[in-house]
Structure formats: C-alpha cells, structure tokens
C-alpha positions, 0 to 999 in steps of 0.5 A, a space after each residue: 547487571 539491572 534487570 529490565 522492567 518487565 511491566 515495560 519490557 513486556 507490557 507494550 510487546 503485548 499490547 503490540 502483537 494484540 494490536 497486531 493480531 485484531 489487524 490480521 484478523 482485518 486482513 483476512 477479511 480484506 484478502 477473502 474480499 481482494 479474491 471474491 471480487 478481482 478474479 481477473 487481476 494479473 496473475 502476479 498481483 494474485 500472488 503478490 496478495 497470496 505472498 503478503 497473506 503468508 508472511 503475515 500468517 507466519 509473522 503472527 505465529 511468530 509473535 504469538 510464539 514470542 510472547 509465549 515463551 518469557 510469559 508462560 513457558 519461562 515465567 519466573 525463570 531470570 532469564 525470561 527478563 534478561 534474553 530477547 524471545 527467540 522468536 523476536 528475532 523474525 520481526 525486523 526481517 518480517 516487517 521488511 519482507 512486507 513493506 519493501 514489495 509493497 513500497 516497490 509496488 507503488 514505485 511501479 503504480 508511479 511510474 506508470 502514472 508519472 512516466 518517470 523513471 528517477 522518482 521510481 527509482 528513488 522510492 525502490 533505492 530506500 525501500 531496498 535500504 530499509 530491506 538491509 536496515 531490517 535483515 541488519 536489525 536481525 542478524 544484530 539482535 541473534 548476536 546480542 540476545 540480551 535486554 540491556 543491550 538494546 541501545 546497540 540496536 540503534 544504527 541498524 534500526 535507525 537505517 531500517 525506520 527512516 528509509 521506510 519513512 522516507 520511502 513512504 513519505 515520497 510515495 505518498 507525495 508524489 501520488 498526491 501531487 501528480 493526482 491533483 494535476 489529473 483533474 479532468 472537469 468532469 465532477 464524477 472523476 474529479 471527485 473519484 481523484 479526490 478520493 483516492 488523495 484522501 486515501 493516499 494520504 490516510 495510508 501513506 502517512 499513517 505507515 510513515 507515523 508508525 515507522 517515526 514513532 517507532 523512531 522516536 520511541 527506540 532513540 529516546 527510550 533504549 531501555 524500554 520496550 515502549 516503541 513495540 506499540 508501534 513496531 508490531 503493527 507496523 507489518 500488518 499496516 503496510 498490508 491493510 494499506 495494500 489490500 484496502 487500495 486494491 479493494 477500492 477499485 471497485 467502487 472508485 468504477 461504480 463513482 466514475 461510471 455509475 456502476 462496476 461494469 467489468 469491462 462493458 461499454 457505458 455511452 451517452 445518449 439522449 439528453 444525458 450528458 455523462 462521459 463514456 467509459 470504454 475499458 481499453 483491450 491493453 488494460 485487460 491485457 494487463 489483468 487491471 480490470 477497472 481499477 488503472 484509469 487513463 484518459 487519452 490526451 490528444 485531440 483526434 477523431 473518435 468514432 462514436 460506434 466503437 465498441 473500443 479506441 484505436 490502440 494506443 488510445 488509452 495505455 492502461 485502463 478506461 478511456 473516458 471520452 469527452 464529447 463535444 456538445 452541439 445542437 443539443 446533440 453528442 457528436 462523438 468527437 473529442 473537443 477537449 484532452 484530459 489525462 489522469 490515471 488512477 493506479 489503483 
C-alpha cells in the first residue's frame, strides 16, 4: 500500500489550521466588540454569538490537537502517514454546526426583509442538507481512518460543500436583489444600502469561494490534502462573516443619521432639509437596536410632534420619514413612500 506524501499530506492541514487560528484570534477581537457595543440586542442573538464563539474555541482546540499528534507525539512512527489524526474527525461536524445557524439566521434576516416565505425556506432546506452532508462526512472518516482512502469521502463531502454553496450563494443573491429595490432617494440611506450590497457580496461570496475551492480541490486531488487550505478556515468565515455584519450597525446608523443615537429622536429643523429618524418601540421590543431599518409605505398623516409612529408605522427598526417641503418650511406630513430594511 503507498504511503501518502506527507509534504502534501500534512504541509496544507498546517497551512490551514494556522490559517485558521489568525482568523480566531479576529473573532475574539470581533466578539469582545459585538458585547461592548450591542448590550440591547435580543437575547438569543447574545447567545447565538456566545454558541459561534464556543464552537470555534473548541474546533480550534481540536485542530491544534490534530496537528500535534501525526507531527510531535507520532513523529517517525508509520502510522503517523498512514490514519487520519484523531481529532480530524470533528472537523466536518465543527464547521456544519457553525454555517447551518448562520446560513439560517440570514434565512430568517430574508424573510423579514422580503416577507416571503419560499425563499427562506429554500435557503434553511440546503443549510440542513449540508448540516447532514457534514455529520455524513463525519461518521464516514471514523469508519475509513486511513489516508489512502480518501476518495470515499466524495459523496458525503460533495453533498456537505454544494448545499453550503448553493445556500450561500442564494442568500447573497437575494439580499443583493431586494436591497437594490430598497433605494429610497435619500443620498445618506442610498449610500448606507450600497454599503451593505458591498458587504453582502464580499462575505457572502467569499464563504461560497472556499466551500467550491474545497470542491474543486477534494474532486480533482483525492489523494492530497491541498483542499484544508480551504477547508480549515472555512468555520471561522462563516463566523467572521456573522459578527463583522453584526458589528456594522453601528456605523451604518451613524452613515444613516448622522450618528449612533440608540434610539433617540433626530428631526428636522430650520433650513436643514435631512430625514428624520425615529426608532420604532416594536424594534426595541425586538432587542435590534438601530441595526433593522424599515421605512413605512403608505401615504398617511404623520404628526410632526411625535416623539414615535403610530404602531404598526414601522415593523422593525427606524422609520425614516420624508417630508414634504413647502414655502421653504417642513410640514411634517408624508408626500412620498419608501420602503427598505437593513436586516443587519
């Protein structure tokens, strides 16, 4: 039976859990953030960051441990070239057990954006596919422990990657698409809206890179190990991604409004023609801070005094209201609908 090459065998695991470890040591500055900064975000968002931050702590543990053993604790012994690492096992069901939350978090941040149901849907069906895609990668490497027969990894793998791409991919679209119909000819939220494409597309896409990297590499080199370069980084994207949208928010308000005012009320006055910024009370309610923007579609009256919109003014978030503008003066009624959200 051949013997792997361990110069690739083992010279891209350790490229990709160093990879891996510098993109940790990102998260843990962007998590400390995420908690300084959003102490009123709904609870099971809290906990949602908190889960992501534990199961990357322990997935890095683990790859450090898979490293360890075939390169100090085995070093020189066959064996070291010819069985996976112990620990190289937890991988698959490490990097599932952080996309599928995240890829169905934004399933959810769609379906408040878009108010429909199929796509969601759609997008958290192949986020639970590649959830069993990952376990099925799992349970496959303890059963076939050895290098050689790598290549019997494909099926499970091949499902895992492409429903995560095709997942990723669809989220990104869609937010893309919808946010880009969101325009509201206001200059400040038009060019918070672009910001958030830009973003979208940066994260979105380059999850959906690695995952078909790791695809390309796994179908066309079975009997390397070249596609770790992608594969062990791939976890800590998916949270990076997560907690650098989240932390965003701040300063997508301040771009919006002019600064971050948790809540308070921002109004017009004088000869400064800017939108008004009113957080509504269902958005607290929500924990989402300033970070979910929607702007009320119908034409009604609006009383320029309130300190709030009428409820149900606003689902989530801040109503921006545009005035209409006569005489020079600011008549606090609303001439013309927008509506977008920024489901930060």
């Amino acid at each position: 039976m051949a013997t792997p090459n361990v110069k690739l065998s083992y010279g891209p695991m350790l490229i990709g859990v160093f990879i891996n470890m510098i993109l940790y040591g990102i998260l843990i500055v962007q998590t400390y953030s995420y908690y300084q900064t959003y102490k009123k975000d709904a609870a099971w968002i809290k906990y949602l960051v908190m889960y992501l931050f534990i199961i990357e702590s322990v997935n890095t543990g683990c790859d450090i441990a898979m490293m360890y053993q075939p390169l100090i604790a085995e070093f020189g012994q066959p064996d070291a070239t010819k069985f996976f690492p112990t620990m190289f096992a937890a991988e698959p069901i490490a990097i599932v057990m952080v996309s599928t939350p995240i890829q169905l978090f934004f399933a959810w941040r769609i379906k408040l954006l878009t108010k429909n149901n199929y796509l969601p849907v759609i997008i958290a069906l192949f986020a639970i596919i590649s959830l069993a895609g990952g376990v099925w990668t799992t349970a496959k490497i303890v059963i076939i422990k050895q290098f050689i027969r790598k290549p019997e990894l494909h099926e499970p793998a091949l499902l895992w990657f492409l429903a995560a791409c095709i997942s990723d991919i669809m989220i990104t679209v869609v937010l893309v698409v919808t946010l880009s119909k969101r325009r509201t000819g206001f200059e400040t939220t038009d060019d918070a809206i672009s910001k958030i494409i830009r973003m979208t597309v940066q994260t979105g896409m380059l999850t959906a890179l690695f995952a078909v990297g790791d695809v390309v590499f796994f179908m066309t080199l079975p009997h390397t190990a070249l596609n770790f370069l992608w594969d062990l980084a791939l976890s800590k994207l998916y949270s990076n991604c997560l907690l650098s949208t989240l932390n965003a928010r701040a300063s997508l308000s301040e771009k919006s409004s002019g600064y971050s005012n948790g809540g308070r009320h921002l109004s017009s006055s004088g000869n400064n023609r800017r939108p008004e910024f009113i957080q509504s009370p269902r958005a607290a309610h929500m924990g989402m801070g300033s970070g979910l923007y929607e702007l009320d579609t119908h034409h009604k009256s609006y009383d320029a005094s309130a300190s709030f919109p009428e409820p149900g003014d606003a689902e989530y978030g801040i109503t921006v209201t545009k005035s209409s503008i006569g005489g020079g003066d600011i008549t606090g009624s609303y001439t013309q609908s927008a509506n977008y959200s920024i489901a930060l």
